[in-house]
Each structure stands twice: as C-alpha cells, then as structure tokens.
PDB file of N, H, CA, C and O in Angstrom:
ATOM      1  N   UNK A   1      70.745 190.591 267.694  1.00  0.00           N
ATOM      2  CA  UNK A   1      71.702 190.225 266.686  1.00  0.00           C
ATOM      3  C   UNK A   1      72.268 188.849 267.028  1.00  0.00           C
ATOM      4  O   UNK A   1      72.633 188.555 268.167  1.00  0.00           O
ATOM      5  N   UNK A   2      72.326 187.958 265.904  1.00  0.00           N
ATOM      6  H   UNK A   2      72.030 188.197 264.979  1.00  0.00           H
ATOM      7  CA  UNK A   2      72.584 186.691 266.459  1.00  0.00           C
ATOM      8  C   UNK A   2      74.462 186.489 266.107  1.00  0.00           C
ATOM      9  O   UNK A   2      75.136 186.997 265.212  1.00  0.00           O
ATOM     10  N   UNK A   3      74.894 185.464 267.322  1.00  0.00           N
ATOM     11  H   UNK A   3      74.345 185.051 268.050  1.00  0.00           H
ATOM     12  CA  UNK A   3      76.159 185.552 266.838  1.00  0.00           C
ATOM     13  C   UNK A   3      76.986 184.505 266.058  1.00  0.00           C
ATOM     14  O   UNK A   3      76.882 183.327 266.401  1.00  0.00           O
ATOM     15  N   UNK A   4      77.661 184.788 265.210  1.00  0.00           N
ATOM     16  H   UNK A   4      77.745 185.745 264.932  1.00  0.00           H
ATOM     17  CA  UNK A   4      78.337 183.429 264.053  1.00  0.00           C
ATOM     18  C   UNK A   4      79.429 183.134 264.295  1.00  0.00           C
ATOM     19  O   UNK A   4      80.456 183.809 264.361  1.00  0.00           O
ATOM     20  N   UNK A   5      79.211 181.972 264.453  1.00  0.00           N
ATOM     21  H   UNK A   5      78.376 181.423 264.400  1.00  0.00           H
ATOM     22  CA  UNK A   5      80.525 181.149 264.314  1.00  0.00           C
ATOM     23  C   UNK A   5      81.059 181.019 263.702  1.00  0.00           C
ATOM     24  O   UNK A   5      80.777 181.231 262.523  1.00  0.00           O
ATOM     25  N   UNK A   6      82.424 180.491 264.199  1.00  0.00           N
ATOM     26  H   UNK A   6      82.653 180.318 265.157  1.00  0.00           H
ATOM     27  CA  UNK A   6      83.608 180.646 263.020  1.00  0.00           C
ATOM     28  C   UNK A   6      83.403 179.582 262.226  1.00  0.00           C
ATOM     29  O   UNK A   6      82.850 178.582 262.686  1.00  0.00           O
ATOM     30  N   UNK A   7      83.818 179.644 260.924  1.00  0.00           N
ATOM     31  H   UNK A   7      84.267 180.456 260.550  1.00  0.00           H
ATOM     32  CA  UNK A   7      83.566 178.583 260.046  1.00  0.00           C
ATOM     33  C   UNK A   7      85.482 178.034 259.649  1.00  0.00           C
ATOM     34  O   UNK A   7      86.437 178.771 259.896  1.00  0.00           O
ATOM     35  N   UNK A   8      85.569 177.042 259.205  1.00  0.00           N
ATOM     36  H   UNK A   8      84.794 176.443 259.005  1.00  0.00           H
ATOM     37  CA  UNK A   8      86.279 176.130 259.486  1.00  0.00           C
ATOM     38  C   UNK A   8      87.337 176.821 257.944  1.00  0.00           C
ATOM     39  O   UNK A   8      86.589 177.459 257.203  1.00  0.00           O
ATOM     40  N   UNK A   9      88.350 176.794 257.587  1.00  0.00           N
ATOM     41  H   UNK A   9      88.957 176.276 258.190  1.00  0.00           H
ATOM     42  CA  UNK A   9      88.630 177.014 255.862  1.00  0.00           C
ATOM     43  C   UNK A   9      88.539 175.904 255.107  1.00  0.00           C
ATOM     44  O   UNK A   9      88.195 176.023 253.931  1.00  0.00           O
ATOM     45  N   UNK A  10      88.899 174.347 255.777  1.00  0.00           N
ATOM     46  H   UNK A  10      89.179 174.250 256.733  1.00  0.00           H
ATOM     47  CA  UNK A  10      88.516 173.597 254.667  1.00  0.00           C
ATOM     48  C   UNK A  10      87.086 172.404 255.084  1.00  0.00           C
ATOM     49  O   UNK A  10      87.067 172.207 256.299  1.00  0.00           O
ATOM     50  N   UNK A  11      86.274 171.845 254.536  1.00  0.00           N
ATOM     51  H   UNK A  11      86.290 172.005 253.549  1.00  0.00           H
ATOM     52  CA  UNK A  11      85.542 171.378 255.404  1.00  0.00           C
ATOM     53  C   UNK A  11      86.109 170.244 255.902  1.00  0.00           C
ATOM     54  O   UNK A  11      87.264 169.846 255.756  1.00  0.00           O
ATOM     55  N   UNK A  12      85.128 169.715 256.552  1.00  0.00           N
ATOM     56  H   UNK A  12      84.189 170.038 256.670  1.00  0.00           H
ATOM     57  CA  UNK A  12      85.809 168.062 257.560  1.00  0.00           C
ATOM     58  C   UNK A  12      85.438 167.053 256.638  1.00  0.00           C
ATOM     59  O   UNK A  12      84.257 167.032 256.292  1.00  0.00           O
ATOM     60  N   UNK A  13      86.169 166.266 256.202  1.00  0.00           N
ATOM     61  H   UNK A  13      87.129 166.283 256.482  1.00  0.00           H
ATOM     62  CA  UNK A  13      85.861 164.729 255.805  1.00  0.00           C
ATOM     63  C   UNK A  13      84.831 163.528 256.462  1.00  0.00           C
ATOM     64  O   UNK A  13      85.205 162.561 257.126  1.00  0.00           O
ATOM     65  N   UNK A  14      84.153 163.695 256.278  1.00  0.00           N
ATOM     66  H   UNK A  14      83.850 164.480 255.739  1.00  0.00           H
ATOM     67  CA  UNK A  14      82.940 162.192 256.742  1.00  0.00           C
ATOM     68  C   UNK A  14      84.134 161.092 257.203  1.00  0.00           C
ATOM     69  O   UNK A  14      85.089 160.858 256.463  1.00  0.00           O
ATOM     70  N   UNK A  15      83.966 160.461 258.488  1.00  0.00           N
ATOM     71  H   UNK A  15      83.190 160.652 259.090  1.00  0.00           H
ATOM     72  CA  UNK A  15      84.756 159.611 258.620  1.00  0.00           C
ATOM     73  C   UNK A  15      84.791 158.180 257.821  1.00  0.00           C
ATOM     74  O   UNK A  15      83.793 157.838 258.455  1.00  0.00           O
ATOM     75  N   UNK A  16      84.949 157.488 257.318  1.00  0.00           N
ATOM     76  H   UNK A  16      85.760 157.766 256.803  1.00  0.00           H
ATOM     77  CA  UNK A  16      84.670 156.077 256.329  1.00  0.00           C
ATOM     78  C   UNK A  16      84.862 154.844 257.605  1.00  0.00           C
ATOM     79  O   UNK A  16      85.685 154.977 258.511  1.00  0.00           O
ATOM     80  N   UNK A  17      84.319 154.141 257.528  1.00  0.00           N
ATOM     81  H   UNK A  17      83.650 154.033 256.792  1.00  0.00           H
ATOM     82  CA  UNK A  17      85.103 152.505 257.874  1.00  0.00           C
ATOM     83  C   UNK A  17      85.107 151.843 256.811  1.00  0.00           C
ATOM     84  O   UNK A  17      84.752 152.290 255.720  1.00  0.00           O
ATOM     85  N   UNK A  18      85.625 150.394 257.088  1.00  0.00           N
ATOM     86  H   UNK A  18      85.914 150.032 257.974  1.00  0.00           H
ATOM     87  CA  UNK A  18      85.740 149.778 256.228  1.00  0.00           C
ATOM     88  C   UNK A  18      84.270 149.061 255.784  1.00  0.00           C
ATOM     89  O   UNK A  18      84.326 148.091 255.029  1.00  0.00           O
ATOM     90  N   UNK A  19      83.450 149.363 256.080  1.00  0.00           N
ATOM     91  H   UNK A  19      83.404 150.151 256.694  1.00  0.00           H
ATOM     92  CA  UNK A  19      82.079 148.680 256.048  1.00  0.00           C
ATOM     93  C   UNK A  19      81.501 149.706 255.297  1.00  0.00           C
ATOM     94  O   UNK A  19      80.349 149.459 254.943  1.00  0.00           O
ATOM     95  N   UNK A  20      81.959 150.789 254.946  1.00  0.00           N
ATOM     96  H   UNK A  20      82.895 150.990 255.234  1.00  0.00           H
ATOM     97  CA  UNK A  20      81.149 151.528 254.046  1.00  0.00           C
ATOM     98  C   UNK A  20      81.511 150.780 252.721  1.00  0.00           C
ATOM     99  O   UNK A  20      80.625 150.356 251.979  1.00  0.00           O
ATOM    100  N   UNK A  21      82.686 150.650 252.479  1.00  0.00           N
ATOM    101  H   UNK A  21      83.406 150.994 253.081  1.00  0.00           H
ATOM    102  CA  UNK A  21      83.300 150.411 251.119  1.00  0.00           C
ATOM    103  C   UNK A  21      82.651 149.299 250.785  1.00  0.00           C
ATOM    104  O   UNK A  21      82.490 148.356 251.560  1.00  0.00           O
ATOM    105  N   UNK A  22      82.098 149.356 249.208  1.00  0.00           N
ATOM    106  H   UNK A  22      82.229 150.122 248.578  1.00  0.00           H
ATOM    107  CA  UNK A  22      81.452 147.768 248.926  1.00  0.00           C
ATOM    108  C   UNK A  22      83.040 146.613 248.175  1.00  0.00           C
ATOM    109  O   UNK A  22      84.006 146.959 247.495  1.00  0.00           O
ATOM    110  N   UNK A  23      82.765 145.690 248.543  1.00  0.00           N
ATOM    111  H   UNK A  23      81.980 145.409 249.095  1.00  0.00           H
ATOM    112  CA  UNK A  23      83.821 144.752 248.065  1.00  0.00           C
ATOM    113  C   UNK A  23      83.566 144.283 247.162  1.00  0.00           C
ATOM    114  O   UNK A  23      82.648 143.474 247.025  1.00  0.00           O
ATOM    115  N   UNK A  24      84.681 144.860 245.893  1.00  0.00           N
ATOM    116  H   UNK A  24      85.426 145.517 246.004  1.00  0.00           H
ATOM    117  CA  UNK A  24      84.477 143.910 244.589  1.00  0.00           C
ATOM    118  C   UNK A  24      85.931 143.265 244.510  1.00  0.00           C
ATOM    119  O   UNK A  24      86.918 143.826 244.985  1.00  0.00           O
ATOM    120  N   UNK A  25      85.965 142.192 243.948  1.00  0.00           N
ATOM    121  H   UNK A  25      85.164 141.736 243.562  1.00  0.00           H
ATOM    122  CA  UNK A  25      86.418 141.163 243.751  1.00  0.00           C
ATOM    123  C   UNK A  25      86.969 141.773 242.380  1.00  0.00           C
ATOM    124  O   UNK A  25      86.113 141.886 241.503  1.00  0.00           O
ATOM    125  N   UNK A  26      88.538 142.269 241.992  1.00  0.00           N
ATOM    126  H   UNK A  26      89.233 142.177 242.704  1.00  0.00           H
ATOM    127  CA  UNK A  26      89.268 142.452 240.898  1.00  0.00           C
ATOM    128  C   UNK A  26      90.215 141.304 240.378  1.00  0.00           C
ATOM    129  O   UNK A  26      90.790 140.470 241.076  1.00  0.00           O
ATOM    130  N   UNK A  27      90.259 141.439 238.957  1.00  0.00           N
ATOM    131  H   UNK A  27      89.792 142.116 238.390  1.00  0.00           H
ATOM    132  CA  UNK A  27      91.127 140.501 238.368  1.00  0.00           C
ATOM    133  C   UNK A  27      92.263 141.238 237.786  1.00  0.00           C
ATOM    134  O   UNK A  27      92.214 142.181 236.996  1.00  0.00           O
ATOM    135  N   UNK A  28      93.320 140.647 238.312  1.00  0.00           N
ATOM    136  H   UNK A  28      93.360 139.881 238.954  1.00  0.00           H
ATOM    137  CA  UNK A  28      94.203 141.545 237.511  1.00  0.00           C
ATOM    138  C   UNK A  28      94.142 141.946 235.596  1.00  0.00           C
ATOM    139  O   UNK A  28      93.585 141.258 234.740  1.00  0.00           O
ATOM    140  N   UNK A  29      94.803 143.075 235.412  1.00  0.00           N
ATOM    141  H   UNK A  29      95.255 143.633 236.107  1.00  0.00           H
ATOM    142  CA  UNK A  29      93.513 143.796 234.439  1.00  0.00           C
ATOM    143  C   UNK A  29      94.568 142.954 233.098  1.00  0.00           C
ATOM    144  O   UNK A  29      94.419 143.575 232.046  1.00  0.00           O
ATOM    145  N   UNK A  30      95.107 142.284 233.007  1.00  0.00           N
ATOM    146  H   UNK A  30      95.229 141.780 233.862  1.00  0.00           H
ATOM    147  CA  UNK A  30      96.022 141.216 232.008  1.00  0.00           C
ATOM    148  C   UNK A  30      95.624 140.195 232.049  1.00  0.00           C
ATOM    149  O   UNK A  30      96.172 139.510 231.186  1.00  0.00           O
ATOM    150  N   UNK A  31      94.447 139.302 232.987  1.00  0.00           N
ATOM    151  H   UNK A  31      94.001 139.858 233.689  1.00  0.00           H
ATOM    152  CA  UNK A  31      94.289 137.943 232.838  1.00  0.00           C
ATOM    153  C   UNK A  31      92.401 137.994 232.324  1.00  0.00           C
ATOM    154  O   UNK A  31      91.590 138.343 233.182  1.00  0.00           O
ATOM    155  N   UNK A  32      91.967 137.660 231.064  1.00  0.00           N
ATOM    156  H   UNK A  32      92.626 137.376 230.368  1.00  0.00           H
ATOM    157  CA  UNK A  32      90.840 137.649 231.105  1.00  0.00           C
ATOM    158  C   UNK A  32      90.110 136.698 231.714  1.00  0.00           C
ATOM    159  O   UNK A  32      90.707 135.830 232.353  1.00  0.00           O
ATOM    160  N   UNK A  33      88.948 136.689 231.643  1.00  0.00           N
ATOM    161  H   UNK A  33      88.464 137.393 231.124  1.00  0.00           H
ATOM    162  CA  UNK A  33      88.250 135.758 232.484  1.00  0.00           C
ATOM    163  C   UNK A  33      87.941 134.517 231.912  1.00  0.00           C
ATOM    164  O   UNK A  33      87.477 134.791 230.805  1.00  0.00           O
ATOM    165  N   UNK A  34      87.944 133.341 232.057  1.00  0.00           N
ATOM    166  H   UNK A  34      88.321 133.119 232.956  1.00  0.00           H
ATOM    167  CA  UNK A  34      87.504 131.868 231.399  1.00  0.00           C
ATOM    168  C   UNK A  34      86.563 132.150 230.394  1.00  0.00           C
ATOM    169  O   UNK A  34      86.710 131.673 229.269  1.00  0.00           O
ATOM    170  N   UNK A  35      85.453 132.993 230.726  1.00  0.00           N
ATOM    171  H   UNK A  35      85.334 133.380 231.640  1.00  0.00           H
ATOM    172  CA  UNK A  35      84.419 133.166 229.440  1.00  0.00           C
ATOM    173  C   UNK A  35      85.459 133.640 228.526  1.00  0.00           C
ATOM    174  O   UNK A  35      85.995 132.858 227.740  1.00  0.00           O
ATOM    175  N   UNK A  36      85.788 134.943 228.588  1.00  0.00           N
ATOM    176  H   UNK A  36      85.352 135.578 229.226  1.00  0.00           H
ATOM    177  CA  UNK A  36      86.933 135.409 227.281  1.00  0.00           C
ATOM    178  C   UNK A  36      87.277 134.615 226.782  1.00  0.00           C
ATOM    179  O   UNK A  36      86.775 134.309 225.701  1.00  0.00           O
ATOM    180  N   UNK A  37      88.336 133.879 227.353  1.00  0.00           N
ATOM    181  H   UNK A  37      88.744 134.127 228.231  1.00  0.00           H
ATOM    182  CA  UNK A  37      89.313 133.245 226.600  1.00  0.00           C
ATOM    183  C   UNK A  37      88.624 132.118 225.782  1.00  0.00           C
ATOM    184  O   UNK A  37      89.173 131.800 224.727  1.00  0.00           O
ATOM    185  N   UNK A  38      87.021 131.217 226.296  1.00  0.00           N
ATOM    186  H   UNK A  38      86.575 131.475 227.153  1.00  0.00           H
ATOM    187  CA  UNK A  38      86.601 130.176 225.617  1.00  0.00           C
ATOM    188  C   UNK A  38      86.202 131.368 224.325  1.00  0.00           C
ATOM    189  O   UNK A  38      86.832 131.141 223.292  1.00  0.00           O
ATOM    190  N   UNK A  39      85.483 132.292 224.270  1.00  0.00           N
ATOM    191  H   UNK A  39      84.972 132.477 225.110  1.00  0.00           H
ATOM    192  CA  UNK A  39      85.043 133.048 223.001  1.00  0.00           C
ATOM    193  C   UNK A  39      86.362 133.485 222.388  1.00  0.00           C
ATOM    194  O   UNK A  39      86.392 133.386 221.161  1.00  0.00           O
ATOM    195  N   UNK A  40      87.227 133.848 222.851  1.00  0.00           N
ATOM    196  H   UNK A  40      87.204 133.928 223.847  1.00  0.00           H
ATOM    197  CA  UNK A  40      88.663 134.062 221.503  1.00  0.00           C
ATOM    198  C   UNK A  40      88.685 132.977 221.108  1.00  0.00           C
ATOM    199  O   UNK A  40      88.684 132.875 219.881  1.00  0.00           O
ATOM    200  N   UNK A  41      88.725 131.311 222.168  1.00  0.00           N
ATOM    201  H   UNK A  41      88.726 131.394 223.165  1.00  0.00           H
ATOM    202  CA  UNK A  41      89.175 130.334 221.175  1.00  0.00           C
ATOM    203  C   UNK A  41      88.029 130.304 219.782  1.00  0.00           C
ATOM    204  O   UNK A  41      88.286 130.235 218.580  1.00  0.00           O
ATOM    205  N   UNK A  42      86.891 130.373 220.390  1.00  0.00           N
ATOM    206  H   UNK A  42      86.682 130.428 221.366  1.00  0.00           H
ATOM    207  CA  UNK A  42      85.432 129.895 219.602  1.00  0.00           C
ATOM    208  C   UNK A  42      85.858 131.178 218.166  1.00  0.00           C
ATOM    209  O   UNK A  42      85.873 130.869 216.975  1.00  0.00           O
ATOM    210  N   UNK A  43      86.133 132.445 218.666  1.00  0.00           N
ATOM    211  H   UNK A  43      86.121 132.696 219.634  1.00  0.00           H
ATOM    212  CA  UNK A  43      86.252 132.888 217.202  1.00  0.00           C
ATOM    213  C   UNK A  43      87.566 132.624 216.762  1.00  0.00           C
ATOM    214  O   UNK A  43      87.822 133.224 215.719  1.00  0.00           O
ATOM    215  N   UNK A  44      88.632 131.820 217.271  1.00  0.00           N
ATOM    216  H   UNK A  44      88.424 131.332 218.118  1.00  0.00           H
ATOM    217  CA  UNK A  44      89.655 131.852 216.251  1.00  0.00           C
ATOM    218  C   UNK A  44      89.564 130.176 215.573  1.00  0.00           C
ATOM    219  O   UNK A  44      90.141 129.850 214.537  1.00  0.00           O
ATOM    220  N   UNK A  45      88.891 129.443 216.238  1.00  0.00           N
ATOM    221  H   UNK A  45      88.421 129.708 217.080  1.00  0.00           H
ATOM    222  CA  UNK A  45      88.367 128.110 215.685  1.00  0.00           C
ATOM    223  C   UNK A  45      87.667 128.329 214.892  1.00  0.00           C
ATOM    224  O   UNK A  45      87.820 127.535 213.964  1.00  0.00           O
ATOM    225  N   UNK A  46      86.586 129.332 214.649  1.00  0.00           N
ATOM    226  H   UNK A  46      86.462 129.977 215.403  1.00  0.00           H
ATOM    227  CA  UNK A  46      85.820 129.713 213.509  1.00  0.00           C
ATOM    228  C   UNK A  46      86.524 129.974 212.031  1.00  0.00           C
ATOM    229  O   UNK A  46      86.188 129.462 210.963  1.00  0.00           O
ATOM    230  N   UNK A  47      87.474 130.811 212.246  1.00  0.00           N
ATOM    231  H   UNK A  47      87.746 131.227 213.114  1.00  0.00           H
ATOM    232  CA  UNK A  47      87.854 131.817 211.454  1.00  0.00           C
ATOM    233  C   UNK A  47      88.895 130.616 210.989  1.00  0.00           C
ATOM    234  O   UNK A  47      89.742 131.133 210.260  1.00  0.00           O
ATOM    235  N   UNK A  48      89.098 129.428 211.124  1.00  0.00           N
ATOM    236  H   UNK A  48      88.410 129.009 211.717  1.00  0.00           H
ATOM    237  CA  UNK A  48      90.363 128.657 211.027  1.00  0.00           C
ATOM    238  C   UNK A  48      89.460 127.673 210.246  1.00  0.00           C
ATOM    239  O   UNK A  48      90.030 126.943 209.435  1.00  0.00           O
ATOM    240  N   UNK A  49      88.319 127.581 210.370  1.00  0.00           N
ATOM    241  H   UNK A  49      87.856 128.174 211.029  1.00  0.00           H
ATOM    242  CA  UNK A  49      87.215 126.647 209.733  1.00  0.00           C
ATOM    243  C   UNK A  49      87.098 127.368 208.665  1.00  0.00           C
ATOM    244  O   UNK A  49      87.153 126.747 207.603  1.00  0.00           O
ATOM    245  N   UNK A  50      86.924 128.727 208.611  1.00  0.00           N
ATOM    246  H   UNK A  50      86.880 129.232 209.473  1.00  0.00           H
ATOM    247  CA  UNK A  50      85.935 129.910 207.467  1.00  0.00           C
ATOM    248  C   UNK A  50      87.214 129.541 206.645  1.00  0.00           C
ATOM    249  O   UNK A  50      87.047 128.846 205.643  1.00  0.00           O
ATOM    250  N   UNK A  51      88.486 129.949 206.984  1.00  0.00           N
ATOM    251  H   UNK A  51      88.621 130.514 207.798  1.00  0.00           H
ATOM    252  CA  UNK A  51      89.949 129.386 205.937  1.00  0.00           C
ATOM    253  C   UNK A  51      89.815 128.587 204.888  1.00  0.00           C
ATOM    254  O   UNK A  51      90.020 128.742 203.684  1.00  0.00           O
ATOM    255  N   UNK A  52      89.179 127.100 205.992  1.00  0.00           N
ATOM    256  H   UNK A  52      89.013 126.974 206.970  1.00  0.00           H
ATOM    257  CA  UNK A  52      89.164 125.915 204.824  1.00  0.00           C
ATOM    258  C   UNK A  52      88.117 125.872 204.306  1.00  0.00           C
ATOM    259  O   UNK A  52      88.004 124.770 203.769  1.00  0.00           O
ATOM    260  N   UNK A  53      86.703 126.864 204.065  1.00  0.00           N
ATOM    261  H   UNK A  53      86.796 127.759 204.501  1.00  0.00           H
ATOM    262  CA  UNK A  53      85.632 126.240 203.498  1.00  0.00           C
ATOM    263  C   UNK A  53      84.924 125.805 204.142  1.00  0.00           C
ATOM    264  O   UNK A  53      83.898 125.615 203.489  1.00  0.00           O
ATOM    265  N   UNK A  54      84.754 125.332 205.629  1.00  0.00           N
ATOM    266  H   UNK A  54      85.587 125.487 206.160  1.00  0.00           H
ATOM    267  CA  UNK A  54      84.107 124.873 206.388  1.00  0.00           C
ATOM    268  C   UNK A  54      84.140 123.369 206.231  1.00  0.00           C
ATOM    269  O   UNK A  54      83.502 122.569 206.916  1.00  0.00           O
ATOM    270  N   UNK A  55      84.946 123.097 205.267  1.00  0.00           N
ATOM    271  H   UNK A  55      85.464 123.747 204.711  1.00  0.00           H
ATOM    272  CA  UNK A  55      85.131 121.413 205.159  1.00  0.00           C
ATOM    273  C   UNK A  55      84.748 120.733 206.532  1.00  0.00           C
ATOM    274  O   UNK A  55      85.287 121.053 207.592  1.00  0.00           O
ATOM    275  N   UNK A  56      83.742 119.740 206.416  1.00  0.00           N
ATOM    276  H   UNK A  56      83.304 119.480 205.555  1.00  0.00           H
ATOM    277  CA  UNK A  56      83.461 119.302 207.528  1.00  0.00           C
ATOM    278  C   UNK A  56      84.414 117.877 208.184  1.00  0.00           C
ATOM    279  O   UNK A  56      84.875 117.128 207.323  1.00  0.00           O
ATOM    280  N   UNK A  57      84.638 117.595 209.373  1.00  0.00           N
ATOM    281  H   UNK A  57      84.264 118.203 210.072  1.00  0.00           H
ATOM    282  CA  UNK A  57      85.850 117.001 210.214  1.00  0.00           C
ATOM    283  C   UNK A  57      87.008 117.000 210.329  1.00  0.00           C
ATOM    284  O   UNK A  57      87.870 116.121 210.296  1.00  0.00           O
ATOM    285  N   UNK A  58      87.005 118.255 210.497  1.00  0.00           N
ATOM    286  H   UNK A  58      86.305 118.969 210.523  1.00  0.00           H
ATOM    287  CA  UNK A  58      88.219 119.181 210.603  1.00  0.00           C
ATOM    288  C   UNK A  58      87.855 119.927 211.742  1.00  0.00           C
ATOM    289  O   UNK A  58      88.684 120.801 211.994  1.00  0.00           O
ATOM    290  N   UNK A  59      86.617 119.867 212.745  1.00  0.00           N
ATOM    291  H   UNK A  59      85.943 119.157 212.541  1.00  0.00           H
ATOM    292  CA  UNK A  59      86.277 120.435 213.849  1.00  0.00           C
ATOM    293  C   UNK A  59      87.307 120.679 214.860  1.00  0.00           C
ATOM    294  O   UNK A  59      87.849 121.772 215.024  1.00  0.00           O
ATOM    295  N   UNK A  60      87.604 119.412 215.659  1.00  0.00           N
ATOM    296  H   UNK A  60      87.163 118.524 215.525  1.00  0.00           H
ATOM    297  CA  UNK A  60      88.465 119.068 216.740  1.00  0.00           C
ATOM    298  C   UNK A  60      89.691 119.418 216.485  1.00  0.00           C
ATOM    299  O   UNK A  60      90.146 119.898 217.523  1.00  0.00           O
ATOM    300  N   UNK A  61      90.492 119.432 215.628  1.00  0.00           N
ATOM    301  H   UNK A  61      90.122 119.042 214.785  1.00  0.00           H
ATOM    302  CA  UNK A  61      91.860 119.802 214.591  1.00  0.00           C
ATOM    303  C   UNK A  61      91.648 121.498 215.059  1.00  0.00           C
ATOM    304  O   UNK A  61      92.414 122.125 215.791  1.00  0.00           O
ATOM    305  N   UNK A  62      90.333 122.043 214.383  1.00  0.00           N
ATOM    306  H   UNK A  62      89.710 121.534 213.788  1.00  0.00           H
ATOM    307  CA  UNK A  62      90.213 123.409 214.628  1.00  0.00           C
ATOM    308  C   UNK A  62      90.602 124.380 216.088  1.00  0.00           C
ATOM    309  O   UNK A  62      91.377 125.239 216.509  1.00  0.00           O
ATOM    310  N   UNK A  63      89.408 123.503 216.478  1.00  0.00           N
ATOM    311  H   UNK A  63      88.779 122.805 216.136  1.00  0.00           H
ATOM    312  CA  UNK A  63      89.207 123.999 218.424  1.00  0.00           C
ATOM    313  C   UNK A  63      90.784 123.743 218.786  1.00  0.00           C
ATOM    314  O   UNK A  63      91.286 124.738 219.308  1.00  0.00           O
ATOM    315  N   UNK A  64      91.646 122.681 218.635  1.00  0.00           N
ATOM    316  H   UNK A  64      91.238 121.872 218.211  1.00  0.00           H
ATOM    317  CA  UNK A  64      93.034 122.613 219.584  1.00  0.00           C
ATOM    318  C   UNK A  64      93.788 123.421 219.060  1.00  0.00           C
ATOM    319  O   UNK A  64      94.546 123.925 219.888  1.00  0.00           O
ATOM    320  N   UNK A  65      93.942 123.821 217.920  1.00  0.00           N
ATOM    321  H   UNK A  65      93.326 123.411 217.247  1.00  0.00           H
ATOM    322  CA  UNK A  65      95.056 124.769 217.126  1.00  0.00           C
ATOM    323  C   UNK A  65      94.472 126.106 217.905  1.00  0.00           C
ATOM    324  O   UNK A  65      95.200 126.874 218.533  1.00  0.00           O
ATOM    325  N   UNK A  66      93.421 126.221 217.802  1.00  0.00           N
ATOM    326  H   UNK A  66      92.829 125.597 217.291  1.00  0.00           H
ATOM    327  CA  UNK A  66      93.138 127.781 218.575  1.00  0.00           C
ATOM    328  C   UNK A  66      92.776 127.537 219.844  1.00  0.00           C
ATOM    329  O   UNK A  66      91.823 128.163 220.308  1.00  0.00           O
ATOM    330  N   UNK A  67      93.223 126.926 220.351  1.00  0.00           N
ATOM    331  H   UNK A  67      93.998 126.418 219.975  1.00  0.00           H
ATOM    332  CA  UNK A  67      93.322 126.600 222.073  1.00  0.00           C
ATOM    333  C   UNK A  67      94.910 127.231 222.037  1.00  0.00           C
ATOM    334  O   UNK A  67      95.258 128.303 222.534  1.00  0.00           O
ATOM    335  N   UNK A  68      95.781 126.247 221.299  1.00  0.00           N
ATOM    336  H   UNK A  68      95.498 125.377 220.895  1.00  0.00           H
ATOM    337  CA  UNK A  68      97.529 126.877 221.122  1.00  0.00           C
ATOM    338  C   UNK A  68      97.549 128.052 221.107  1.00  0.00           C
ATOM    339  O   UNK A  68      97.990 128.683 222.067  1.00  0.00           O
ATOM    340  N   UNK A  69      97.009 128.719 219.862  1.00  0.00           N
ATOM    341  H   UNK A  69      96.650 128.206 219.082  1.00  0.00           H
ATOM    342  CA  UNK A  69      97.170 129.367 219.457  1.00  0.00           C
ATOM    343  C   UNK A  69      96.831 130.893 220.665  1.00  0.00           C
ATOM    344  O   UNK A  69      97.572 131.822 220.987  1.00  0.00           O
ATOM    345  N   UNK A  70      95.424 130.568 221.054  1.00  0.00           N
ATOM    346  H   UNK A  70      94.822 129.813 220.793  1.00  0.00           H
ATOM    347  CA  UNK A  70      95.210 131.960 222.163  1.00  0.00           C
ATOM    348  C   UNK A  70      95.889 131.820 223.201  1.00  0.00           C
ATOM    349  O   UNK A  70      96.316 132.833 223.755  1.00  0.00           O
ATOM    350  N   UNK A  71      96.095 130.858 223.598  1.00  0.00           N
ATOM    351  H   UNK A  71      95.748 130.035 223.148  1.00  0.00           H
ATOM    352  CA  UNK A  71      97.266 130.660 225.544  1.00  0.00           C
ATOM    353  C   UNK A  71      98.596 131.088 224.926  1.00  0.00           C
ATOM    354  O   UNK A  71      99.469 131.265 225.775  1.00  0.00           O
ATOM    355  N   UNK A  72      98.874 131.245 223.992  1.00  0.00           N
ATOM    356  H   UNK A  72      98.164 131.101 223.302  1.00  0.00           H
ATOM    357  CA  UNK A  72     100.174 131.280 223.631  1.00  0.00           C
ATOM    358  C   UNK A  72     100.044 133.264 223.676  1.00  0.00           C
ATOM    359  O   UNK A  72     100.697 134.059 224.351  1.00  0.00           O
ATOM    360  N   UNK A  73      98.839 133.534 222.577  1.00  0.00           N
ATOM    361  H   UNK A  73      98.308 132.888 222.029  1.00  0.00           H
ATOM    362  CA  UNK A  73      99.062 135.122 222.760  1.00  0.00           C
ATOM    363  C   UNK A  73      98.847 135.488 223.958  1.00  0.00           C
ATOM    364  O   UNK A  73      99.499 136.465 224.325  1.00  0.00           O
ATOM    365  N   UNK A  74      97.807 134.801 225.045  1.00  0.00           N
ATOM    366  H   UNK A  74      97.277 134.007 224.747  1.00  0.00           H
ATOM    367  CA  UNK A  74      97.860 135.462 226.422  1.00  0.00           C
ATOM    368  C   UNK A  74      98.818 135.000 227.662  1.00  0.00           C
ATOM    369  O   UNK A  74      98.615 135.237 228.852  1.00  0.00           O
ATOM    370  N   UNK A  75     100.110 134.153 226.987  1.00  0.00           N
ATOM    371  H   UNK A  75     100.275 133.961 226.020  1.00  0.00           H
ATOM    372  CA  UNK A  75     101.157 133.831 227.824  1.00  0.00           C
ATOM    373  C   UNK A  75     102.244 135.263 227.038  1.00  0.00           C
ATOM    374  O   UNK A  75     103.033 135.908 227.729  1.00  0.00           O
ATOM    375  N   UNK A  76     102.088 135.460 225.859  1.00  0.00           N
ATOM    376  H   UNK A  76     101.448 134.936 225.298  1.00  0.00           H
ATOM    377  CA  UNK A  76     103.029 136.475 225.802  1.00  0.00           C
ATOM    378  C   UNK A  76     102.803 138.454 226.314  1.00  0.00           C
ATOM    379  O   UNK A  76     103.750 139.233 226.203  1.00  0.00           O
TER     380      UNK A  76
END
C-alpha cells in the first residue's frame, strides 16, 4: 500500500521575477497618440472643406482652424 501525502488546501503560486513580465510602454489612457490627433485634425479639416463645397484655397485656412479646434477639445 503506497503512502500519500498530505496535500496542501490552497496551491502554491509560481514564483514571478521581474523578467518574466513583458514591458509595454503605456500612455496615459487621455492623451492620444500623434497619429490620432493628425487624423482628427485631417477629418475635421475635411469636414470644414465638405461645409464650403470644397471651394478650392481655402486648404491651409482649413488644416489651422482644425488644428484649434482639436487641441482645444483634447486640452478640455
């Protein structure tokens, strides 16, 4: 008859170091990233063009108003 050991009630935890953990690099979850923010400007420069008809040289006028316009919603 073979004899058994006692078994434990909860099991043991695997020990971790810090070298298990992989390192990612977080942004705080309120600041988007440079790509974002150039594509909000690009669609709100669009949508500010689509307004007027697309009248052409009115480009640069476009892009800075929605440059204002998005730093301002992601400063508030």
């Amino acid at each position: 008859m073979a004899i058994q050991k006692e078994r434990r009630a909860t099991p043991r935890k695997p020990a971790s170091t810090k070298s298990d953990k992989p390192r990612i690099a977080q942004r705080p979850a309120e600041q988007p990233s440079p790509e974002d923010v150039r594509r909000r400007i690009e669609m709100t420069a669009y949508y500010k063009a689509k307004e007027r008809g697309f009248a052409p040289g009115y480009e640069l006028e476009d892009w800075l108003a929605a440059e204002r316009e998005v730093k301002q919603r992601l400063q508030a």
